[in-house]
C-alpha positions in Angstrom: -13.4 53.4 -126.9 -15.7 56.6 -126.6 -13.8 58.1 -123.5 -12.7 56.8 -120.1 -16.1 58.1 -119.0 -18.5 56.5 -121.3 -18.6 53.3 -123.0 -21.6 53.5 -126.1 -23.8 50.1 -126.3 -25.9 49.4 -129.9 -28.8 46.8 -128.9 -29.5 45.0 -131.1 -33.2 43.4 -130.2 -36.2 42.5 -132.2 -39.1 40.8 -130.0 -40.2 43.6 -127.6 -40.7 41.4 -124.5 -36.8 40.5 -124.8 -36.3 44.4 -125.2 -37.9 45.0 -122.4 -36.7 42.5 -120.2 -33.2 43.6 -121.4 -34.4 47.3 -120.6 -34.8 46.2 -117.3 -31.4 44.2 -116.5 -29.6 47.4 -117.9 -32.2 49.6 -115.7 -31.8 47.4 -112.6 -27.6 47.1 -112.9 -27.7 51.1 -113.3 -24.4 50.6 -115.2 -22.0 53.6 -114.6 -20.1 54.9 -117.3 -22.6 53.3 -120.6 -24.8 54.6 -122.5 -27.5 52.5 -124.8 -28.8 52.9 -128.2 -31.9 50.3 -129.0 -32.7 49.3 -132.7 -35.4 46.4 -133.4 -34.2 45.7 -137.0 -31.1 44.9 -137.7 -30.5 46.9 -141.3 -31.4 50.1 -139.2 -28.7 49.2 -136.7 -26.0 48.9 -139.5 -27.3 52.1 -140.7 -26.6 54.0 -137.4 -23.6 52.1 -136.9 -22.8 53.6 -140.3 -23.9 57.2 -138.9 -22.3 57.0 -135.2 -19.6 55.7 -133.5 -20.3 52.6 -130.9 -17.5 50.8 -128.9 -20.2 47.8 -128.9 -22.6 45.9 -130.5 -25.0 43.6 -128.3 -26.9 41.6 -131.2 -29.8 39.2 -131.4 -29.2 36.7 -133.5 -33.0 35.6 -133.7 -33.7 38.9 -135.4 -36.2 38.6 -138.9 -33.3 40.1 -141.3 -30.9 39.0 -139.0 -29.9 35.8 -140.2 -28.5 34.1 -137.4 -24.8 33.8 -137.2 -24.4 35.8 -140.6 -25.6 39.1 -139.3 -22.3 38.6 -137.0 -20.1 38.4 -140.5 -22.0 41.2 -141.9 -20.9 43.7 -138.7 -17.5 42.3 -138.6 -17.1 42.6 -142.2 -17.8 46.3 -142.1 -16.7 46.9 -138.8 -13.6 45.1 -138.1 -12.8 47.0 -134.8 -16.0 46.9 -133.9 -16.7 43.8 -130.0 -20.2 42.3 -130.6 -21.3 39.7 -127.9 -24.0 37.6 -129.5 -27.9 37.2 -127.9 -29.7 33.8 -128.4 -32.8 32.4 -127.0 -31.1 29.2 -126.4 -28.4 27.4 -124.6 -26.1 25.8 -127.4 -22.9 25.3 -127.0 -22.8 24.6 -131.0 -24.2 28.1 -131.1 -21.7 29.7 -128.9 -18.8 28.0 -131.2 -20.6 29.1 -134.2 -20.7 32.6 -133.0 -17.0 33.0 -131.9 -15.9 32.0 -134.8 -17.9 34.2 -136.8 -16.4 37.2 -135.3 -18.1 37.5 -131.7 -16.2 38.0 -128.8 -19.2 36.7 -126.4 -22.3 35.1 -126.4 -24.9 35.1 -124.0 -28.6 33.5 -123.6 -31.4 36.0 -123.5 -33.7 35.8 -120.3 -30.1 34.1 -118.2 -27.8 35.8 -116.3 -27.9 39.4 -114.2 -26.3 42.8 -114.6 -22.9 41.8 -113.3 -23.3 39.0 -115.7 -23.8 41.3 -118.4 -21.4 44.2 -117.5 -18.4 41.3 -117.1 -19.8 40.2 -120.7 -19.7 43.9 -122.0 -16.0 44.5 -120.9 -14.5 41.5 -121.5 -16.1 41.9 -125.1 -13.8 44.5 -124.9 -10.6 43.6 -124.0 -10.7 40.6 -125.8 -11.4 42.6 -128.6 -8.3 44.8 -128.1 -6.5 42.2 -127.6 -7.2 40.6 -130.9 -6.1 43.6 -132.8 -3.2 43.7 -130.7 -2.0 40.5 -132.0 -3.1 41.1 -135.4 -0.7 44.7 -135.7 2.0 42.4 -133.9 1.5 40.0 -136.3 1.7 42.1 -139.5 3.9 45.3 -138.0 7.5 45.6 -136.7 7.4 46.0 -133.2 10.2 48.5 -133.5 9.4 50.8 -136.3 5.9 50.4 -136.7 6.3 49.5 -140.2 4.9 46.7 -141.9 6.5 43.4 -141.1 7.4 40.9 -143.9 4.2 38.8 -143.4 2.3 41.9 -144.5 5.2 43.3 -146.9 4.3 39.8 -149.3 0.7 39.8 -149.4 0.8 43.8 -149.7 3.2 42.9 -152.8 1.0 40.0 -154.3 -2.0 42.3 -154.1 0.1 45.0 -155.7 1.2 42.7 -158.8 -2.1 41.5 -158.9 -3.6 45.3 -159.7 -0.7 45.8 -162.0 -2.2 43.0 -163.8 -5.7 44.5 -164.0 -4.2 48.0 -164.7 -1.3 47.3 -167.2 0.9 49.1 -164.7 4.2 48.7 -163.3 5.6 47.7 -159.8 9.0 48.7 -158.1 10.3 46.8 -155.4 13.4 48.8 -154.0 15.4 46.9 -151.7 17.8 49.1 -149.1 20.7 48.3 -146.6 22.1 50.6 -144.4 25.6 50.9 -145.1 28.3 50.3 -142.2 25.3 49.7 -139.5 27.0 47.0 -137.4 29.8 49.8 -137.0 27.2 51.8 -135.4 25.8 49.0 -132.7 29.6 48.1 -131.9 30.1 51.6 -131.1 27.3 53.2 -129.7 25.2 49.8 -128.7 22.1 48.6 -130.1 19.5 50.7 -127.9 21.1 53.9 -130.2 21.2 51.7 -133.2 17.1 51.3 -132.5 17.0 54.9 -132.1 18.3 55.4 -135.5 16.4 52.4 -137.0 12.8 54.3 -135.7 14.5 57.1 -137.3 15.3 56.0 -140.7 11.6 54.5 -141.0 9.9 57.9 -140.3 12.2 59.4 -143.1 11.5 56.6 -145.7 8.0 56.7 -144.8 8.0 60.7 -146.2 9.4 59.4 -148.9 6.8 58.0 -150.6 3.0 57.9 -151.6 0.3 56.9 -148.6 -0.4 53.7 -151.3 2.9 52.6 -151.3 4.4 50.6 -148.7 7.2 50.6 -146.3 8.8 47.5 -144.8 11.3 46.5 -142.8 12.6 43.0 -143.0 14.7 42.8 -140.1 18.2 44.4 -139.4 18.6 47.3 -141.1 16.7 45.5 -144.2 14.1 47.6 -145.5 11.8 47.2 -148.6 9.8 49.2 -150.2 6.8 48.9 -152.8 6.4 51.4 -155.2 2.3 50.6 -156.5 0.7 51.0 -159.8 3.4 52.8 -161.6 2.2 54.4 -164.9 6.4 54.5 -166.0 9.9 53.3 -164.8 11.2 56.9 -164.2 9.6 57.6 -160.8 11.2 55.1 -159.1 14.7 57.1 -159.6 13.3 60.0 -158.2 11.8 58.2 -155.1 15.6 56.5 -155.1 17.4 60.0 -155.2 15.0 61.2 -152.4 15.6 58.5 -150.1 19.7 59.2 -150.3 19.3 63.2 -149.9 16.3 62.2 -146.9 19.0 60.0 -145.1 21.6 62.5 -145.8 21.0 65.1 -142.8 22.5 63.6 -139.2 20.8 62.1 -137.1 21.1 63.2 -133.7 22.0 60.3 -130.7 23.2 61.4 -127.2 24.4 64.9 -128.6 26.2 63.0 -131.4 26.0 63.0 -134.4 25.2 60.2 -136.4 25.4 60.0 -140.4 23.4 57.7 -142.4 24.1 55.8 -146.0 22.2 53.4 -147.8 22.9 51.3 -150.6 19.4 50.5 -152.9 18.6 47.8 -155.3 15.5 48.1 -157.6 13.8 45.4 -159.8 10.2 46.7 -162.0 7.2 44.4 -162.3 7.0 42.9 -165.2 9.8 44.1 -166.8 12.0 42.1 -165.0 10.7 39.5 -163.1 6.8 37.8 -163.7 6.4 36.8 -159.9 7.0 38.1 -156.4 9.6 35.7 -155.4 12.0 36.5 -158.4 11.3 40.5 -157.8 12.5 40.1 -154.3 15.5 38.3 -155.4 16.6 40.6 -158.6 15.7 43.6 -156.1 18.4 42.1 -153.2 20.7 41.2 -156.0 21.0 44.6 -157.2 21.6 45.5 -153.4 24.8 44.6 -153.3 26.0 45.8 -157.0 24.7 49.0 -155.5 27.0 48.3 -152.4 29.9 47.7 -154.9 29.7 50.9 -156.4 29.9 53.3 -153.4 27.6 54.6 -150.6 24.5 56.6 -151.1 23.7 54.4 -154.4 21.0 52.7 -156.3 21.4 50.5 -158.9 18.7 48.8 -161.0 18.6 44.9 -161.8 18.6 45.7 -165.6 21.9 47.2 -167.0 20.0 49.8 -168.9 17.8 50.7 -166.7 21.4 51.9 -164.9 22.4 53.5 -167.5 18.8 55.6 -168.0 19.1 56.3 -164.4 22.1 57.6 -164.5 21.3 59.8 -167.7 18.0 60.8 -165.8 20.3 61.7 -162.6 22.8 63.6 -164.6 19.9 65.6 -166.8 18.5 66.6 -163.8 21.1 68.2 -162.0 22.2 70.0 -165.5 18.9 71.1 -166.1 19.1 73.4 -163.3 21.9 75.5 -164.6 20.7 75.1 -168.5 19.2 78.6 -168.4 22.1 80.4 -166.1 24.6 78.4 -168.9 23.0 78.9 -171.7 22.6 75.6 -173.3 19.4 75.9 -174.2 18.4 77.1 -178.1 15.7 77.3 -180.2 15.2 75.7 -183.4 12.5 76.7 -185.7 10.6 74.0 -188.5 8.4 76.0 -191.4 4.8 75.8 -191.5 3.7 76.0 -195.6 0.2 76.6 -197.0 -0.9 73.8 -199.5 -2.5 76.5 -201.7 0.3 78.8 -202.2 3.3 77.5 -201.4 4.3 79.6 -198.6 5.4 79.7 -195.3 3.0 81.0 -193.0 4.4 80.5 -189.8 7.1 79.1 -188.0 6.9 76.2 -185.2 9.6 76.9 -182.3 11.2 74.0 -180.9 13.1 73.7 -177.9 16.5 71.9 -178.0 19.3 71.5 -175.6 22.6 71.5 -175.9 24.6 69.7 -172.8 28.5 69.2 -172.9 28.9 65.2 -173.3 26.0 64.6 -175.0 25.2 66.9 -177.6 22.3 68.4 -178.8 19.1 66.8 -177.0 15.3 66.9 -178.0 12.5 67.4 -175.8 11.4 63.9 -175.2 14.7 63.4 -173.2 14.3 66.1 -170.6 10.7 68.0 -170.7 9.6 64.7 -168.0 12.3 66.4 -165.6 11.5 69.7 -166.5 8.0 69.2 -165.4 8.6 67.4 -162.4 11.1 69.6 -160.9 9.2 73.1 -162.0 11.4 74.5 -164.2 9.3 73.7 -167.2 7.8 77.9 -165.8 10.8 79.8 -166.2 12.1 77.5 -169.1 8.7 78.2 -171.0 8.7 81.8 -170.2 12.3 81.9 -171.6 11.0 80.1 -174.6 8.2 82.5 -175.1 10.5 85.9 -175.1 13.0 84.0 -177.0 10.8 83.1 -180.3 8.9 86.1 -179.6 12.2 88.4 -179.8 13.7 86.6 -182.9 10.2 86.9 -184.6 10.4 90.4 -184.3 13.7 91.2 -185.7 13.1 89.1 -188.9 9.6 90.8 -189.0 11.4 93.8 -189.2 13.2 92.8 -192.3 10.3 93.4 -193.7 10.0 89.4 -195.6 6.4 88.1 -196.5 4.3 88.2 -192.8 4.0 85.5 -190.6 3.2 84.0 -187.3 5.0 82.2 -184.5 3.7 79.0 -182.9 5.0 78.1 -179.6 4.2 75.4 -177.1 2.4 75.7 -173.7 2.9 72.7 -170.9 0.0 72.1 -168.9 2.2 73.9 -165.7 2.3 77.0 -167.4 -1.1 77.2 -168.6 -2.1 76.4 -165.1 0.3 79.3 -163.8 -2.0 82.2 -162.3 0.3 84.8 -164.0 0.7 83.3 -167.2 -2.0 86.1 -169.3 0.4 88.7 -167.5 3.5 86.9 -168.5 2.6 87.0 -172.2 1.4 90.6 -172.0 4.7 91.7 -170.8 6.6 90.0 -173.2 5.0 91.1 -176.1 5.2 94.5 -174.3 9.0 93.8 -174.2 9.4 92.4 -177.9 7.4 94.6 -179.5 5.6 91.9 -181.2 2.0 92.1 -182.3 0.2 89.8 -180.1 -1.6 88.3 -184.2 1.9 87.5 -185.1 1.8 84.5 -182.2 -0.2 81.3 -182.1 -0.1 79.5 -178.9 -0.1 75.8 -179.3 -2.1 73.3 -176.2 -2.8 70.0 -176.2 -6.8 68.9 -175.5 -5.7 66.9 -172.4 -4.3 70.7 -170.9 -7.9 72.3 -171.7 -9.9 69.7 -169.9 -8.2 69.7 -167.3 -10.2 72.3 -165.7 -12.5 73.9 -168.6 -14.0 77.1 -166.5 -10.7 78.3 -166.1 -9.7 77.2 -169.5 -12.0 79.2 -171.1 -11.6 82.4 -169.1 -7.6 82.0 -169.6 -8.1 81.4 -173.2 -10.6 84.3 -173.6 -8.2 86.9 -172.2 -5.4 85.4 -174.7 -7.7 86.2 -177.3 -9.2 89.3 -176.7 -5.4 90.4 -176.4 -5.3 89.3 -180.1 -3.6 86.2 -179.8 -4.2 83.2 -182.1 -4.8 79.4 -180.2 -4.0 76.1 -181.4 -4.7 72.5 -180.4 -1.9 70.4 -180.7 -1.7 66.4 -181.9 -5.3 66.9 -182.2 -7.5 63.3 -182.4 -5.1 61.7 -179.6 -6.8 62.9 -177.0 -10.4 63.5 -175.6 -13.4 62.1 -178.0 -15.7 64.5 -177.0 -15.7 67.5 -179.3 -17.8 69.7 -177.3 -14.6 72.2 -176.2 -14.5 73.4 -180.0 -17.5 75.3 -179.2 -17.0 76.5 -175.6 -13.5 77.6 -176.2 -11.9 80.6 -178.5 -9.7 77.9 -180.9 -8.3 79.0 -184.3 -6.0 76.5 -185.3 -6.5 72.5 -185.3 -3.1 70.7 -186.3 -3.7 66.5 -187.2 -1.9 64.9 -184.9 1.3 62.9 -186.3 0.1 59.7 -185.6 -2.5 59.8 -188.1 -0.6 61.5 -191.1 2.6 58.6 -191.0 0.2 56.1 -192.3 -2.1 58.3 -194.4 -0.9 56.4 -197.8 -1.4 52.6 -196.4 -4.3 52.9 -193.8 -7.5 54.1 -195.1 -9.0 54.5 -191.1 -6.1 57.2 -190.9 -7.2 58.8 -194.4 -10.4 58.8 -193.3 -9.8 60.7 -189.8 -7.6 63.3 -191.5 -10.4 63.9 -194.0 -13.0 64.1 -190.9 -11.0 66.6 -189.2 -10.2 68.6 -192.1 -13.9 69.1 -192.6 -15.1 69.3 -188.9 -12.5 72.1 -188.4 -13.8 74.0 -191.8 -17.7 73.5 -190.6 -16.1 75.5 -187.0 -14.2 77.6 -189.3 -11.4 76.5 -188.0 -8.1 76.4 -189.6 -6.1 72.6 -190.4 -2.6 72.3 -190.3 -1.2 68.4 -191.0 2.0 67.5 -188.8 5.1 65.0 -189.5 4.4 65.2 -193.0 7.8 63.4 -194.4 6.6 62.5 -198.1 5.0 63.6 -200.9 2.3 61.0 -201.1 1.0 62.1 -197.7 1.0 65.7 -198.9 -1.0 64.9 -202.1 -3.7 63.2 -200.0 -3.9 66.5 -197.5 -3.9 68.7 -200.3 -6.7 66.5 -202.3 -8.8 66.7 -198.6 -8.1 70.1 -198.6 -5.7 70.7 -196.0 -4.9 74.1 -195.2 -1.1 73.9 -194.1 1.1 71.6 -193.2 4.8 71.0 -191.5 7.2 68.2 -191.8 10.8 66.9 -192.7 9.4 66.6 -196.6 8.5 70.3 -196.2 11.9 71.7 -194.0 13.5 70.5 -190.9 13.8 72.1 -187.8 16.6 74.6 -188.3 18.8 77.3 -185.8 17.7 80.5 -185.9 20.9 82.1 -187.5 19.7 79.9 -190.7 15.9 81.3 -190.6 16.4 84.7 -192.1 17.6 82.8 -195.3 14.5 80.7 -195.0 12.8 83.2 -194.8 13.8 85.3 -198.1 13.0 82.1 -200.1 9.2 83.1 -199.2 8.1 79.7 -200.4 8.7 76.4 -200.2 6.8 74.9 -203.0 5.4 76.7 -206.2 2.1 78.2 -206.2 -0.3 75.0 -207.5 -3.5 74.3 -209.2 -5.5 71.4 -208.1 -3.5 68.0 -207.7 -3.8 64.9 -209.6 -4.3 61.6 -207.7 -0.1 61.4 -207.6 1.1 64.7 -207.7 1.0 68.2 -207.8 2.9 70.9 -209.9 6.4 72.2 -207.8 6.0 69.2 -205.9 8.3 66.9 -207.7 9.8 63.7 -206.3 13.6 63.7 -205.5 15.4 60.9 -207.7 16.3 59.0 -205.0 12.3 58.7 -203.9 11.5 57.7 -207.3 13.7 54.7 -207.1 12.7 53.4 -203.8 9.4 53.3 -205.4 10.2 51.7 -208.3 12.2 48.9 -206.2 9.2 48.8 -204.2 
């Protein structure tokens, strides 16, 4: 409703005599407290309806564009909370049904009836209006928590299956119980159990996105849907942040309460195809989650549990990695086709955690991101390969450059041209001797600031690179716009270069887009000779791989290093090899088994 002072009326009326004579009823009753708006075609009523706010709608039904009984549909569909009581120029009682159930919550005869008759009409349009959402929240919403109910929580999960569908995306129904309740309603009664119930929900809800729903089932049952999930991961963060949410005391008559709950978790479609079994696997996993302990979650497949558990440990351990130092470098060598030599090294990140060894970035960069700490572990990164480039620089071996990787959080980090300054300050390292590496999907994300970033990189004198180049966007427009030197051919491609001639024919595409730009080509996973021959015949400029050298620790790279080159210096290549590039012995006999 407007305000206690003024209830707005929409009329609704096409024939001017009927306006008028409505006029005049509204005129004659002198209504206190409304105020009325008159439109005489029924689009241009939806349109103001669209531009201001009414708390009712009195609507002719005999309007031209009307169309009858419809017209009531078309408010109601758009404006659900909206009371219309219905005008028609005859008395049907047919009509009357027609327009109740259409969505009206009165009808009255034009030309019958007074101003009390109306103003009765107008607020018991109302009420009964109010009253019908009221039963529709009650009938979809706990009356305790506010939540949704579990009438709503299954057709909000069957709507959100049916999107994963469309979307090829996952679901997560999490299913909690709050451990050792009934201890708390035989102790403190059930009015503080409530207290602590409307508690809990307000917590959970702050848990989680505005599209993903909250429900409680009854009890101290609730549920939880976790919509259009791109991966399985999130829903172990959203787990973990619903035990350290419920972990601070609640507070009920100066005491103070503390809160557990035990959490089981089934994924749409991984482990169950329809609603009913995902609400089963999710309650079964429940109670395993009960059996282990409080404060725990536990997913319905067994290694799901076990990744969560590895996710849980890496990303506690992640935040000491740095203070600890497990985390090292590796560095892989970059080789020009031409000559032979290395040109550059890539640095890799590893780390090293007690119990599990030496870990690659696809296990722990996720959780780096998502927690933040990708910033100070890239920074460290950064002054790392920058300070061990400098020291085997200075034993004076054949020049070359370092190539280090930039997440999209640091390149999005306001500080990040300073950053590199001062480290190269620090280092000593000339700012040609580094080659920062981006992938396209980190320079579109917001291209005006890409560019002026990347411009002040490069007028410092630092070299840029894109990075798995051809997986990303299609539109090649950003080779222009931005200050790129180095293109490097995405993985994917080079791995089936010898049996997919689509792949062959990309690599050859980019090779020679990249030398129209003037851009330099670097080839990536190369892990055979046979790729390397078809780079080199395409005129690749460089290239890095396990065929070429692995990643190795820094104490190794000096040695690397002295070698100055990896193959020997080559002429053109045949159609199978090329001089210095002989294949092992063992290489030669998988092809001749083959």
């Amino acid at each position: 409703m407007a305000d206690s002072h003024e209830i707005k009326v929409l009329l609704v009326e096409n024939s001017p005599d009927d306006s008028g004579t409505m006029q005049g009823v509204l005129e004659e009753a002198d209504l206190k407290g409304f105020s009325f708006h008159h439109e005489n075609v029924f689009q241009r009523a939806i349109d103001q309806l669209r531009e201001d706010s009414f708390d009712i709608v009195l609507l002719d039904l005999s309007a031209p564009d009307a169309h009858g009984v419809d017209s009531i549909r078309v408010v109601n569909s758009e404006f659900p909370n909206l009371p219309i009581v219905a005008l028609s120029n005859v008395s049907d009682e047919g009509i009357v049904v027609q327009a109740i159930k259409a969505g009206a919550q009165d009808c009255l005869v034009k030309g019958q009836g007074d101003s009390n008759l109306l103003t009765r009409s107008l607020r018991y349009a109302i009420e009964r209006k109010q009253a019908e959402e009221r039963l529709a929240y009650l009938a979809q919403y706990d009356h305790l928590t506010g939540l949704a109910n579990r009438t709503l929580f299954k057709d909000r999960l069957s709507q959100a299956l049916a999107r994963a569908d469309r979307n090829n995306e996952q679901v997560a129904l999490m299913f909690l119980d709050l451990d050792n309740f009934k201890v708390i309603n035989d102790t403190l009664g059930h009015d503080a159990g409530d207290i602590i119930l409307q508690a809990v929900a307000e917590r959970l809800k702050n848990c989680v996105r505005a599209t993903d729903t909250v429900a409680r089932l009854g009890g101290d049952e609730f549920i939880i849907i976790l919509d259009g999930l791109p991966k399985s991961d999130v829903p172990v963060v959203v787990a973990q942040k619903i035990i350290n949410a419920l972990a601070p005391p609640f507070h009920i008559s100066e005491r103070e309460v503390f809160i557990t709950t035990s959490i089981g978790i089934s994924l749409y479609p991984m482990d169950a195809e329809n609603a009913k079994d995902l609400l089963k696997f999710a309650d079964r996993s429940m109670y395993l989650a009960k059996e282990k302990g409080c404060s725990n979650y536990q997913f319905y497949a067994a290694e799901m549990n076990l990744r969560a558990t590895e996710r849980l440990t890496f990303r506690s351990g992640l935040y000491h990695a740095l203070d600890r130092e497990e985390l090292v470098l590796h560095y892989q060598p970059i080789v020009n086709l031409r000559s032979g030599k290395i040109i550059g090294l890539e640095a890799l990140l590893r780390w090293n955690l007690p119990n599990y060894g030496l870990l690659y970035p696809q296990r722990f960069i996720d959780l780096a991101e998502e927690t933040e700490l990708i910033v100070p572990i890239g920074e460290w990164v950064m002054r790392k390969a920058c300070k061990h480039t400098q020291q085997w620089l200075e034993a004076k071996p054949r020049p070359f450059r370092i190539s280090i990787n930039l997440s999209a959080r640091q390149f999005r980090q306001g500080d990040l041209f300073d950053v590199i300054k001062r480290i190269l300050l620090e280092t000593g390292l000339a700012p040609g001797r580094v080659e920062l590496e981006l992938t396209e999907g980190t320079l579109m994300e917001q291209t005006e600031t890409s560019s002026s970033t990347l411009m002040r990189l490069k007028d410092l004198g630092v070299r840029i690179s894109i990075d798995d180049f051809g997986t990303g966007y299609s539109s090649l427009s950003y080779l222009r716009k931005f200050p790129i030197d180095t293109l490097k051919i995405a993985q994917t491609f080079v791995k089936d270069l010898t049996n997919n001639p689509n792949d062959a024919a990309i690599s050859k595409a980019i090779i020679a887009m990249a030398h129209s730009l003037r851009l330099e080509v670097i080839a990536e996973g190369v892990e055979t000779i046979d790729q390397l021959s078809i780079l080199y015949a395409q005129s690749c400029d460089a290239a890095q791989g396990y065929y070429l050298g692995k990643p190795i620790d820094e104490a190794d790279v000096p040695a690397l290093l002295a070698k100055g080159a990896l193959m020997e210096s080559s002429e053109p290549m045949d159609d199978v090899t090329q001089p210095g590039l002989k294949r092992s012995k063992k290489e030669e006999a998988r092809r001749e088994i083959a």
